[in-house]
N, C-alpha and C positions, 0 to 999 in steps of 0.2 A: 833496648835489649833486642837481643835477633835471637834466630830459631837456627841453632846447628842440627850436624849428624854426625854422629860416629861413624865414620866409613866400618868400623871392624863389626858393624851388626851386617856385614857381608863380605867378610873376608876371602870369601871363594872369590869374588867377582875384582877384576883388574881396577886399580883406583881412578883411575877416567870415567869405568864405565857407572861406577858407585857416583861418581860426581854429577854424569848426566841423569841419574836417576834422581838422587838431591834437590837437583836445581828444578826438576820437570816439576815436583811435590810442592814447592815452597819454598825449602829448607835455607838457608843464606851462607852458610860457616861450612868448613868438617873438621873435624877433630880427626886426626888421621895415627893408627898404631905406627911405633918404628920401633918395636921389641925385636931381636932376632928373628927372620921367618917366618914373619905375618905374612908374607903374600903379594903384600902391595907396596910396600916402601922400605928400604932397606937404607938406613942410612950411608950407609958404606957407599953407596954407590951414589946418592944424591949429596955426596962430598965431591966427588967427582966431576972435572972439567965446568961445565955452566948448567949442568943436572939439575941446579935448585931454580935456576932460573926459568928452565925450562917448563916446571913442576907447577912452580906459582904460576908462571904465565898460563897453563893449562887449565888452573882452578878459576885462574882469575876469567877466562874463557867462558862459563859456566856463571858469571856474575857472583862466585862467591868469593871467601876469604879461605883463609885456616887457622882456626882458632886458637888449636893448641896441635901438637905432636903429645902420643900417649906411648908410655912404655910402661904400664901397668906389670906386666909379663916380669920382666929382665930383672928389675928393680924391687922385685920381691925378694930377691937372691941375694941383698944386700946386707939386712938382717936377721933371713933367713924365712921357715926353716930348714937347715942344711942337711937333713935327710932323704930318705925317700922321699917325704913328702914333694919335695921340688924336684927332684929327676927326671921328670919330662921336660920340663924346661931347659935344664942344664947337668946333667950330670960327673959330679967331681967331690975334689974334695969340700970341706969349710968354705977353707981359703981360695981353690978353686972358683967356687962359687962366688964367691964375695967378687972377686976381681972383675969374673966375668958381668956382675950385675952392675957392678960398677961403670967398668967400661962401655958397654953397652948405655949405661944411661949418660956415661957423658957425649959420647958420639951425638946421642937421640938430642943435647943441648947443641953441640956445635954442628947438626943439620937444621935446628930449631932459627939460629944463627943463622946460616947459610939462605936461608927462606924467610927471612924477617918475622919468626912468628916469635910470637911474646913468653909464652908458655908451656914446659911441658908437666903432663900431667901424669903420677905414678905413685907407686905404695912403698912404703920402707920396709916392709917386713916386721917379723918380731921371732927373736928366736925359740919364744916357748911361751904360748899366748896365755897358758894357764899360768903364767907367775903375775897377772895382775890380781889375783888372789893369794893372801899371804899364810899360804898352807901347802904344801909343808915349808915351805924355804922362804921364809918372811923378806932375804934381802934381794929376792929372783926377778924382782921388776927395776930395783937401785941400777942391780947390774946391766940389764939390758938399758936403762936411760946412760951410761955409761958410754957401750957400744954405739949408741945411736951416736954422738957426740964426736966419738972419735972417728969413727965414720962417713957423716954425713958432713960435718963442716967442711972437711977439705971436696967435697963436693960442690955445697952450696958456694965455697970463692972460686970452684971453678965456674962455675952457673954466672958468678958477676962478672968473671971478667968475658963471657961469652955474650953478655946483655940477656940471658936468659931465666927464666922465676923460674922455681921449680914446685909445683902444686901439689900437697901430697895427700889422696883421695882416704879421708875418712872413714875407715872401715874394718868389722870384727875382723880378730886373725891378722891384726898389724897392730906397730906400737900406738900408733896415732890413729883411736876409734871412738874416742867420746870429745866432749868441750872441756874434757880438764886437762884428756894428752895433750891434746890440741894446745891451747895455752900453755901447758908444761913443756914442750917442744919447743916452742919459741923461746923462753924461759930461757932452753938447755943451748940454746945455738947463740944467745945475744940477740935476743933477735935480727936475727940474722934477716936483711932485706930480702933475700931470693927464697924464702923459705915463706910459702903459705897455704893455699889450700884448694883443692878442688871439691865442689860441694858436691857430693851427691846423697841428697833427700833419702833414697830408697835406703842406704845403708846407716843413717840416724836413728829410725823411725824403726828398724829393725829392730833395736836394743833400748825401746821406748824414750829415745832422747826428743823433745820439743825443735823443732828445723829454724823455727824461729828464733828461738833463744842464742843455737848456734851462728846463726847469720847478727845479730844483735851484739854478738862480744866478743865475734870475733870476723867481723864484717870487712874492715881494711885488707884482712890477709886473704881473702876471698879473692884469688885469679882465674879461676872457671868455673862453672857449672854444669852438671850433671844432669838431665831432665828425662829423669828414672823415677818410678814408681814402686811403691811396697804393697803390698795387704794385708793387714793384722786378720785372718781370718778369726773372727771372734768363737766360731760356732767349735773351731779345733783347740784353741787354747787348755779348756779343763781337761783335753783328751794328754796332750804329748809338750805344752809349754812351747813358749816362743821360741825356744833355739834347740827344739827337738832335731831328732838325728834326719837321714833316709834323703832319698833323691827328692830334687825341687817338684818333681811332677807328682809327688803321694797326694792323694785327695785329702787323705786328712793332716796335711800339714798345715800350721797356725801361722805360718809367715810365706809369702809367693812375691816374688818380683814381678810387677807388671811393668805397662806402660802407663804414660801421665793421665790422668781422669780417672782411672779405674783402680785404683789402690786409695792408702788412707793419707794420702800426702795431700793437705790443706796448702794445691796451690796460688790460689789469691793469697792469701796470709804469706805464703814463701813469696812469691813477685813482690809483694807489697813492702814486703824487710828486709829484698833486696836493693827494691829501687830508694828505700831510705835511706840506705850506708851508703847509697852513690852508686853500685853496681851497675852498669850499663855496659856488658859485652854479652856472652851467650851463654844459652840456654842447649847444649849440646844433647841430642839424643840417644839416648842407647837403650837397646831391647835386649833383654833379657828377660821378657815375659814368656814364662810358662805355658800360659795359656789359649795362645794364639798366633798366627803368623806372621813372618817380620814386614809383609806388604801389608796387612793389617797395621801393624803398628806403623810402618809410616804413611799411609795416610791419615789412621784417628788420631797421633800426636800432632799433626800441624789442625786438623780441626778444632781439636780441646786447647791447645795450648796457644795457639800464634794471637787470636782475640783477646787472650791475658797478659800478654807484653805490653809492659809499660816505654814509651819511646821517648819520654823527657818528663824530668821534674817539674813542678806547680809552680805558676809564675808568681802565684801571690795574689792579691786582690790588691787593686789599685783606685778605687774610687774614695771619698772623703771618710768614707763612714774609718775605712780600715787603715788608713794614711796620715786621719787628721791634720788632712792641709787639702787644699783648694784644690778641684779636678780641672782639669782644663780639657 
């Protein structure tokens, strides 16, 4: 396993300059946004002339890789929702929308393409997150797995014929937020080969789901990883519950995103049941802790985390006791 970075935990700063900082810390990978107008990478234009060429040779400069391309952003706009809610991102109509998240996400696979990276990493949306509850409209989640299907397949055959996976980050306020969409998502596509999963820990652990159990059954479709942190603040739960309202910074909120070490994410046990289903690529970072500075968090993620990567499977014991035949 190796220690990535999400370049977008500094989206002000030009993607070279994000790179040289990466590489000075540790970090091996980055996980780079290519939403519309991140800043740093525009697919549009690393489709152009020998642009990707150029782009790897740059990272590769730096002695790292690129892990995945993320289009988190764009690719929300596919399922929705098609309201106000997403208007900063895109504003138009439904259909508008749809197309644009669309296209936007297939660009972000044929630059993914262009750059030989294996995955990109993003959310499906859901067009009205309170129909996984069957009140008032018992059939309001049938439909939206409906949507997903007709939707998203013609995506993921484009994604094959591109050689590109498409990973879709497990999290509240999308169709795909527990181990049972999860599994029912594949379900709904044929399992579809380009369809699987980017982990991130912090958004499991949110909705009291075991990280382990997720990586355990559904470990194969596992194409990146997330290496975000949650905190169950116990002391706020009897106050406002785990998925109370209000800004991430309220002191008495029961749930805060950190960085890895400092939240309730059981990383030995996560490494541990990844490097059992085989997992061996990265461990991407991204800061979204509330409670401290994003040069804080990348130096204390490469302390806490990088001496907990596992770098190869157990050979086995080979002497007579565990062989039952003659050592030599």
């Amino acid at each position: 396993m190796k220690l990535g970075f999400f370049t977008a935990n500094f989206t002000e700063k030009p993607l070279e300059e994000v790179a040289k900082l990466a590489a000075e810390h540790g970090y091996e990978a980055l996980e780079i946004p290519a939403y519309e107008g991140n800043g740093q990478f525009e697919p549009r234009e690393v489709l152009k002339g020998d642009n990707a060429k150029k782009i790897k040779k740059m990272v590769e400069s730096y002695g790292l890789t690129i892990s995945a391309l993320s289009n988190h952003a764009d690719s929300l706009l596919i399922l929705g929702p098609h309201g106000v809610d997403t208007d900063t991102i895109y504003k138009g109509t439904k259909e508008e929308k749809i197309r644009f998240g669309t296209e936007s996400l297939l660009r972000t696979a044929q630059a993914a393409n262009a750059l030989e990276v294996p995955v990109v990493n993003g959310f499906t949306g859901v067009t009205n997150f309170g129909r996984y509850f069957p009140f008032p409209y018992a059939q309001g989640w049938a439909d939206i797995e409906k949507e997903f299907v007709e939707l998203f397949v013609p995506i993921l055959d484009k994604f094959r014929e591109y050689g590109v996976k498409f990973a879709v980050e497990p999290h509240p306020n999308n169709f795909i937020y527990d181990i049972h969409t999860a599994e029912k998502a594949l379900k709904l596509v044929d399992y579809h080969p380009c369809l699987g999963f980017n982990l991130d820990p912090a958004n499991l652990i949110y909705l009291g789901l075991r990280v382990e159990n997720f990586i355990d059954r559904l470990g194969d479709r596992i194409f990146h990883v997330h290496a975000k942190d949650g905190e169950i603040v116990e002391h706020n739960l009897p106050v406002g519950g785990i998925l109370m309202a209000g800004e991430w910074q309220r002191l008495d909120r029961a749930y805060r995103f950190r960085i890895p070490g400092w939240g309730s994410v059981p990383w030995k046990k996560v490494i541990t049941e990844l490097a059992m289903v085989g997992y061996n690529y990265v461990l991407s970072y991204e800061h979204e802790d509330v409670t401290m500075s994003r040069m804080d968090g990348v130096v204390k993620t490469v302390a806490y985390l990088k001496p907990l990567l596992i770098h190869a499977p157990y050979e086995g014991r080979q002497d007579k006791l565990f062989q039952g035949k003659d050592v030599k």
